[in-house]
C-alpha positions as CSV (number, residue, x, y, z in Angstrom):
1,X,-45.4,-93.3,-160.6
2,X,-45.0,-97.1,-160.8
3,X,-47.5,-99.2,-159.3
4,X,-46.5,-101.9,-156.4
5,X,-48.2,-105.2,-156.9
6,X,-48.3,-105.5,-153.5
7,X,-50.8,-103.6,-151.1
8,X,-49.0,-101.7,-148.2
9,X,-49.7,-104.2,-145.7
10,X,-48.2,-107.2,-148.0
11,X,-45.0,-104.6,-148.2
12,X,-44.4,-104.4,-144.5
13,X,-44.7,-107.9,-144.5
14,X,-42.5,-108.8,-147.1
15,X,-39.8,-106.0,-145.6
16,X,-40.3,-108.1,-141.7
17,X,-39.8,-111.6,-143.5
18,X,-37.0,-110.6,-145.9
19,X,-34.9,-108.0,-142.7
20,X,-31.8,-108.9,-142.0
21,X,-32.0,-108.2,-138.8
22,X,-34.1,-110.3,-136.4
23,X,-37.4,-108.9,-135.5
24,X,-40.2,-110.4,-132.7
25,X,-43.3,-109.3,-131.0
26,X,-44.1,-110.0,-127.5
27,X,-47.3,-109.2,-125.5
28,X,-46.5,-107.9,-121.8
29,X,-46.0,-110.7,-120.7
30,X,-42.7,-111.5,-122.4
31,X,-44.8,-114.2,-124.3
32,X,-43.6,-114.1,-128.0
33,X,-46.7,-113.6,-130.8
34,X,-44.6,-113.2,-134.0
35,X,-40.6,-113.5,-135.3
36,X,-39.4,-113.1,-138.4
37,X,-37.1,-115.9,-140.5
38,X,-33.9,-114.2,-139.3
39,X,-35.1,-114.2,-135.4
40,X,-35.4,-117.8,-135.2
41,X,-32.1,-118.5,-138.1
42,X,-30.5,-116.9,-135.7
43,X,-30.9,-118.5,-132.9
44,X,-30.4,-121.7,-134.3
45,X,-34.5,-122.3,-133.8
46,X,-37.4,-122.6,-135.9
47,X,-40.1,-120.4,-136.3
48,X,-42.7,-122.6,-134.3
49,X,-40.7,-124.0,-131.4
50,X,-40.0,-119.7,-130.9
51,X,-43.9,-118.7,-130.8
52,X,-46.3,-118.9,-128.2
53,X,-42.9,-119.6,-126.1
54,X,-41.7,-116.4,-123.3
55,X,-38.8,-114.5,-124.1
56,X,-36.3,-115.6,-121.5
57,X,-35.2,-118.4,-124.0
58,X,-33.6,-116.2,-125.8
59,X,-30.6,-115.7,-122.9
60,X,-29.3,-117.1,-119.8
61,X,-29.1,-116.7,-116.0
62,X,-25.8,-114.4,-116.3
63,X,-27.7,-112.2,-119.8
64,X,-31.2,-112.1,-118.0
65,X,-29.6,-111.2,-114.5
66,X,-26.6,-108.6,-116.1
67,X,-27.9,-107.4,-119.4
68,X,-31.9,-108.4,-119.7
69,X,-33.5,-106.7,-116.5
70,X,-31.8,-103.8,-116.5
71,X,-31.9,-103.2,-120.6
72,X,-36.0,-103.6,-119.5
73,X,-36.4,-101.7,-116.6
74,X,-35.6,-98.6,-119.0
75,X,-38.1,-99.8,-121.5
76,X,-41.0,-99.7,-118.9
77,X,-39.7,-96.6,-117.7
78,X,-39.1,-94.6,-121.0
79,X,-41.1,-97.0,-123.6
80,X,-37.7,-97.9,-125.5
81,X,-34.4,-98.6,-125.8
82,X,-31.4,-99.2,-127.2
83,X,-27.9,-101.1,-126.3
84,X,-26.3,-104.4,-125.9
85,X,-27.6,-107.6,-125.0
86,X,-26.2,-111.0,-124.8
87,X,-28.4,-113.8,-126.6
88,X,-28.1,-117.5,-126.7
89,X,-28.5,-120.0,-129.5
90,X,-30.7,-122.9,-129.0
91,X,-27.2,-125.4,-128.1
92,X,-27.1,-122.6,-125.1
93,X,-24.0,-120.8,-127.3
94,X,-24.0,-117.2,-126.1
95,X,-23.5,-114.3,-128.4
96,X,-23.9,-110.8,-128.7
97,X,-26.1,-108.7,-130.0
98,X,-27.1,-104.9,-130.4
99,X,-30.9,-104.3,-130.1
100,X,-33.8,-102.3,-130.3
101,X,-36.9,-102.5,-128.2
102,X,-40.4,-100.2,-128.4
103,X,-43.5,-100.9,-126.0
104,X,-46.1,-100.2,-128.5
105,X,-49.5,-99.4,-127.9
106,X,-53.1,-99.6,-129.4
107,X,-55.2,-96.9,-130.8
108,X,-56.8,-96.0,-127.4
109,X,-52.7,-95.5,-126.1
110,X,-52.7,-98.4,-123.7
111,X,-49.9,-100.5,-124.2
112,X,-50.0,-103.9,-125.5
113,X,-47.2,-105.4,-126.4
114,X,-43.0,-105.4,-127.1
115,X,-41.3,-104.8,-130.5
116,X,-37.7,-106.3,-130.3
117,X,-35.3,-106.0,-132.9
118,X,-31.8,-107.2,-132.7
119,X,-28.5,-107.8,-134.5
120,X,-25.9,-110.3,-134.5
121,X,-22.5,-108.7,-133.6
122,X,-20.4,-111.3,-133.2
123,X,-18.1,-110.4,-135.9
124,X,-17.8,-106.8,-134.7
125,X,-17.0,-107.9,-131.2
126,X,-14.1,-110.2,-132.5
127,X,-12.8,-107.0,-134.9
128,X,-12.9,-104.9,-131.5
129,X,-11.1,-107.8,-129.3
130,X,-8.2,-108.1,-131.9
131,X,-7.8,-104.4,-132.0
132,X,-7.2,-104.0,-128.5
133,X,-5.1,-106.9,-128.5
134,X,-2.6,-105.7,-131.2
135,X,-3.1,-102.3,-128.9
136,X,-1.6,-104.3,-126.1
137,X,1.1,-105.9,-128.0
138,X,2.5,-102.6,-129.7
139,X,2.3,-101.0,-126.2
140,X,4.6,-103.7,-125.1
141,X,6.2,-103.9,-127.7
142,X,6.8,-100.4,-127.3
143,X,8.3,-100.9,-123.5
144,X,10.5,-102.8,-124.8
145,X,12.2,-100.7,-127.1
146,X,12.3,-98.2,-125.2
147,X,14.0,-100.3,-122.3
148,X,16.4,-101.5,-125.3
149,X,17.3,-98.3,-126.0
150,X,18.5,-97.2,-122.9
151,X,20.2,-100.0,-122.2
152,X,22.3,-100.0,-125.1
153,X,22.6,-95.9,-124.8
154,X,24.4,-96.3,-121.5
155,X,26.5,-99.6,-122.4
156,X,28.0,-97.5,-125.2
157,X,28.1,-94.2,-123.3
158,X,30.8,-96.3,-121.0
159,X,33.2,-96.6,-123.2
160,X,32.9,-93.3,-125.3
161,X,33.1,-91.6,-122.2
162,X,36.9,-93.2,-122.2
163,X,37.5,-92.0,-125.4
164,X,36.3,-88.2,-124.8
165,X,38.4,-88.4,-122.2
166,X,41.5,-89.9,-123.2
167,X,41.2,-87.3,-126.4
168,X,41.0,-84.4,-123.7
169,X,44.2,-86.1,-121.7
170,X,46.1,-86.1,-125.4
171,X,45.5,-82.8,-126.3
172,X,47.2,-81.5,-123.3
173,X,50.6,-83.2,-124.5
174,X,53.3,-81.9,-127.3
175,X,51.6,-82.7,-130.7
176,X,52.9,-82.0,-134.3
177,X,50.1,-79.7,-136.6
178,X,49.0,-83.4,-138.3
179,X,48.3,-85.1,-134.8
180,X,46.4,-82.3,-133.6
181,X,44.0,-82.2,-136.9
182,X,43.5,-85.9,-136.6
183,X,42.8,-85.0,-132.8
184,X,40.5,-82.9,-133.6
185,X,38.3,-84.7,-136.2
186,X,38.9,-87.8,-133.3
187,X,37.0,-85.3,-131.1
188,X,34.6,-84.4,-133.4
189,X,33.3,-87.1,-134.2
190,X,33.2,-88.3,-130.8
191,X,30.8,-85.6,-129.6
192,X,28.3,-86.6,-132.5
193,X,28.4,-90.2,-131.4
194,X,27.6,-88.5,-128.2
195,X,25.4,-86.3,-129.3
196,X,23.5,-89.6,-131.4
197,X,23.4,-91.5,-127.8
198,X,21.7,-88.4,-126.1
199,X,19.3,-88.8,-128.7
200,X,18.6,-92.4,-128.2
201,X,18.3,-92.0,-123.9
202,X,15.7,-89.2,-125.3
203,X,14.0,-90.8,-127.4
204,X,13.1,-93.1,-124.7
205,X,11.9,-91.2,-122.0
206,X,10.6,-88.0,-123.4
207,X,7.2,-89.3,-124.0
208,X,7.2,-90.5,-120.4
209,X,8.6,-87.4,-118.6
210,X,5.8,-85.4,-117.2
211,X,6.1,-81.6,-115.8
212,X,6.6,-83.2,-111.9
213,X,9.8,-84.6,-113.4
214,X,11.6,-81.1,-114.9
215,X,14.1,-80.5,-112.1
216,X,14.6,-76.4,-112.2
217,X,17.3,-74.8,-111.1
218,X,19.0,-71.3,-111.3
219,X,21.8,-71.5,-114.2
220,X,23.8,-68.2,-116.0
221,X,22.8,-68.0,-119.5
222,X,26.0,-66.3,-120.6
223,X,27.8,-69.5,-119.4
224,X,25.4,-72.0,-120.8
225,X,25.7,-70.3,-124.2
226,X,29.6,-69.8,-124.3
227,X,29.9,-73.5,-123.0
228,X,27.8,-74.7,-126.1
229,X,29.9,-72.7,-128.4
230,X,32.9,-73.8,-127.1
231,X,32.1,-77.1,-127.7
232,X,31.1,-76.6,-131.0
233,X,33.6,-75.0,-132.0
234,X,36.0,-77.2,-133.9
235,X,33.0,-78.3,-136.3
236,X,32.5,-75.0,-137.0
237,X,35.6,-74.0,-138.0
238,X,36.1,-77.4,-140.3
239,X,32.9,-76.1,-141.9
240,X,33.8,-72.6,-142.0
241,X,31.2,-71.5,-140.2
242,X,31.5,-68.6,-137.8
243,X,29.8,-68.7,-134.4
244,X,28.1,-65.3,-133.2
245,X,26.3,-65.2,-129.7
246,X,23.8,-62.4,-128.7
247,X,21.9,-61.5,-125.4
248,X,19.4,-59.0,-125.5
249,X,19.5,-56.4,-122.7
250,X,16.8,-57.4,-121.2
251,X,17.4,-60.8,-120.5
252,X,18.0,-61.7,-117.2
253,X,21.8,-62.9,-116.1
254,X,20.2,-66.1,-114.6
255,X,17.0,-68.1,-114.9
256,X,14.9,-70.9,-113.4
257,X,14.4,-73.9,-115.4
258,X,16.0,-77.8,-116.7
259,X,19.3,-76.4,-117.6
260,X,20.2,-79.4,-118.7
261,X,17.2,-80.3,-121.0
262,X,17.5,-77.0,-122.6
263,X,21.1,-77.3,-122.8
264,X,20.3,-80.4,-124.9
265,X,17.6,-78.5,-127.0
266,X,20.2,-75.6,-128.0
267,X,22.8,-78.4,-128.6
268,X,20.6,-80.2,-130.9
269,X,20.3,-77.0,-133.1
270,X,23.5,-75.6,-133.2
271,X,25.0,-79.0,-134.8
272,X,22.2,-79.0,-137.3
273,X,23.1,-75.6,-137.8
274,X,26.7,-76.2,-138.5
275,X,26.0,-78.9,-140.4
276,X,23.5,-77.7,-142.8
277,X,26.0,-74.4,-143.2
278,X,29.3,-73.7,-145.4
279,X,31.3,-70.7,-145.0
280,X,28.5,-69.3,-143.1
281,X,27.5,-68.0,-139.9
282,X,25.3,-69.6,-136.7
283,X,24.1,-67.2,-134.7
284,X,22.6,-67.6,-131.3
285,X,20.5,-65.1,-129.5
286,X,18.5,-64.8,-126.4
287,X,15.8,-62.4,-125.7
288,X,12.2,-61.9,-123.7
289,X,10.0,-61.7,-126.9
290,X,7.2,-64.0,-126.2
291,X,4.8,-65.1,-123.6
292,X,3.0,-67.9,-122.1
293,X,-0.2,-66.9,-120.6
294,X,1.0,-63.9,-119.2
295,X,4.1,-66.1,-117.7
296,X,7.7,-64.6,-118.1
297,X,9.8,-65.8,-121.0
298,X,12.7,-66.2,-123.0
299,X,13.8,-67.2,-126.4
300,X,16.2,-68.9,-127.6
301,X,17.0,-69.1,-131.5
302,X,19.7,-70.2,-133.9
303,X,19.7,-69.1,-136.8
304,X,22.0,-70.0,-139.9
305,X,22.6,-69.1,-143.1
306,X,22.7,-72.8,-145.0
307,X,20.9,-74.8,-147.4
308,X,17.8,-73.9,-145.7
309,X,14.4,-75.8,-145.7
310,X,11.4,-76.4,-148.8
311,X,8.2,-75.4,-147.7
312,X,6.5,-79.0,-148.1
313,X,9.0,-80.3,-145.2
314,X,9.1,-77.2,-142.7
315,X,6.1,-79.2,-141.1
316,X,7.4,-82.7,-141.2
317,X,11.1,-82.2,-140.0
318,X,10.1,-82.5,-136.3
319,X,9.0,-86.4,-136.8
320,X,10.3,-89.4,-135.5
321,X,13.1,-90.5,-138.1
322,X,12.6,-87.6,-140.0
323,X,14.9,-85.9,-142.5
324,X,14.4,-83.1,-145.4
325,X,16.7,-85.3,-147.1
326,X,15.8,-89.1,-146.8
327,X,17.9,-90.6,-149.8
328,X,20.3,-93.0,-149.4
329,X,22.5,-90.9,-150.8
330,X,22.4,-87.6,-148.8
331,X,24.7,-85.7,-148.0
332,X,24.1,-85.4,-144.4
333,X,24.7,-87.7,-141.5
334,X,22.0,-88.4,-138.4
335,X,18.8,-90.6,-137.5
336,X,16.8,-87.6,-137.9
337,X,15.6,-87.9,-133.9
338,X,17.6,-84.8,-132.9
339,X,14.1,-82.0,-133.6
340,X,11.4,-84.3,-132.7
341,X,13.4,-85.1,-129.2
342,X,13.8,-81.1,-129.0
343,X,10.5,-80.2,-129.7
344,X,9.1,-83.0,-127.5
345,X,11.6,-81.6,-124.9
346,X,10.5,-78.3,-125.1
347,X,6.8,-79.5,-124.6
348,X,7.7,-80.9,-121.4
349,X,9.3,-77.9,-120.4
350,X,6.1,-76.2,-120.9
351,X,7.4,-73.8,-123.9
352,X,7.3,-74.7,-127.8
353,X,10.0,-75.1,-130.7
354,X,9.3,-73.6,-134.5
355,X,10.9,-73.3,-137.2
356,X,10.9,-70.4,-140.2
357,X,13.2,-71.5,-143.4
358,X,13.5,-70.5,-147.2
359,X,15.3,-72.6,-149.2
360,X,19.3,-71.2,-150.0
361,X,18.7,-68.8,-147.1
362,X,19.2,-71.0,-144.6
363,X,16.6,-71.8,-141.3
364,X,15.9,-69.8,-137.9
365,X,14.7,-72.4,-135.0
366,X,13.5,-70.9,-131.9
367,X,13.0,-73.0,-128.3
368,X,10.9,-70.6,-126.3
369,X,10.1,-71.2,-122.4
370,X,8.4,-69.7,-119.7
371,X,11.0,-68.6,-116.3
372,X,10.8,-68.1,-113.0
């Protein structure tokens, strides 16, 4: 073993001059009998104007009164401690530090004197402050998106709301076969823009609704599901895509809950389905397969037989902005908001949303929800 050319005691002395961190010794009586070079560097004070001198120079009125008496008070009480505690330079500039202090005693175990040793965490406190300030601005930041978003959602909601219903008016009147098919992809993609604006109003008030705000009330499931079909249907048939519905005898005819948020949920899926699906089926089916602690439930899941999802994006689909296919060139429309609004949906609603998918079998999503 290598030998040190130093004895032990010129080591610890060496270690105490040479720390980075500032180290002094004080008998009982706060009066200061040794610092090291970075005690007094950092306090903007030399080594002699420090010694002999009592330890309240170190802070003032405000640190002795708020941080000083009460970090000692534990010291006495425990023999050490450890926390904040604001410091002054010798210009009376305050700072913070992070420190240490042990009552030490002699041989006999009567106590003699204070060991203090303390940090300057000035730059750390600045870090910390900018952090919460950039906190603050992307939370406000974030309030007013959100407050953008709705407020463009309902300005164009206005006037599609003329056009869905002019389209409805037209298609009561004497059209030829060309008319009606450019009425019908006028309607289509009228719902979409719709359905696109949902999204938006969604996206900015699903992370804000909270289980006080889910209005309940009794709805018939039949006519919820043949309403959403109906709807639907026109995409479906320009996709070739047959639309199958099937309630399990065990479901009850009515049930309890946010028809309208679920309504959105199912909506969401069936016009992922369709669109992800040629000359295929979408099937919807309802049943009482599942269970929240020991609450009653129902399921609702559409499954189709399209493109279907890879394994590496089954988990990511139900992000913010998310799609399986984010190219610019893909083949498929959306902002890819439509499953992470569902799923945040069906939080809210106290149930869950999943998926199961294998690629060129297509994808089975399933919203389930506890009744009353």
């Amino acid at each position: 073993m290598a030998e040190y050319a130093y004895n032990e005691l010129e080591i610890l002395q060496k270690g105490i001059e040479q720390s980075i961190d500032g180290i002094a010794v004080a008998n009982l009586e706060g009066i200061v009998t040794f610092v090291n070079k970075a005690w007094a560097d950092m306090h903007g004070m030399a080594i002699n104007e420090i010694l002999h001198e009592h330890l309240k120079q170190f802070h003032n009125d405000y640190q002795l009164q708020n941080d000083v008496i009460p970090f000692n008070e534990v010291v006495l009480a425990k023999g050490k401690n450890i926390g904040y505690v604001g410091h002054v330079k010798k210009d009376g500039t305050p700072f913070p530090t992070w420190m240490s202090t042990t009552a030490f005693s002699d041989t006999d175990g009567k106590a003699v004197g204070l060991l203090a040793v303390c940090r300057d965490i000035s730059e750390l406190k600045a870090y910390e402050e900018e952090i919460l300030r950039q906190k603050e601005a992307a939370e406000i930041a974030n309030i007013v998106k959100n407050e953008f978003l709705l407020k463009v959602s309902h300005e164009l909601r206005t006037p599609l709301n003329g056009i869905i219903g002019s389209a409805q008016l037209l298609e009561l009147t004497e059209l030829e076969e060309e008319q009606r098919e450019y009425l019908a992809s006028l309607q289509e993609s009228a719902s979409r823009f719709m359905g696109l604006i949902e999204n938006l109003l969604n996206l900015s008030t699903t992370e804000k609704l909270t289980e006080g705000e889910v209005h309940k009330v009794e709805f018939n499931i039949d006519e919820l599901l043949v309403s959403i079909l109906r709807s639907h249907r026109s995409f479906a048939d320009k996709n070739a895509v047959t639309l199958i519905k099937n309630i399990g005898v065990d479901v009850p005819v009515s049930i309890s809950q946010d028809q309208p948020r679920i309504n959105h949920i199912l909506v969401n899926l069936i016009s992922n389905g369709i669109k992800f699906t040629r000359n295929g089926e979408v099937k919807l089916t309802v049943e009482t397969d599942c269970n929240f602690s020991l609450k009653k439930c129902v399921k609702f899941c559409v499954a189709d037989t399209g493109k279907g999802i890879s394994p590496e994006n089954v988990n990511k689909i139900f992000g913010r902005f998310v799609q399986e296919d984010s190219s610019t060139t893909r083949s498929f429309e959306g902002m890819g908001v439509g499953l992470y609004v569902s799923r945040v949906l069906a939080e809210r609603l106290g149930g869950s949303l999943t998926v199961k998918s294998k690629v060129g079998e297509g994808s089975t999503f399933c919203l389930s929800i506890p009744i009353e």
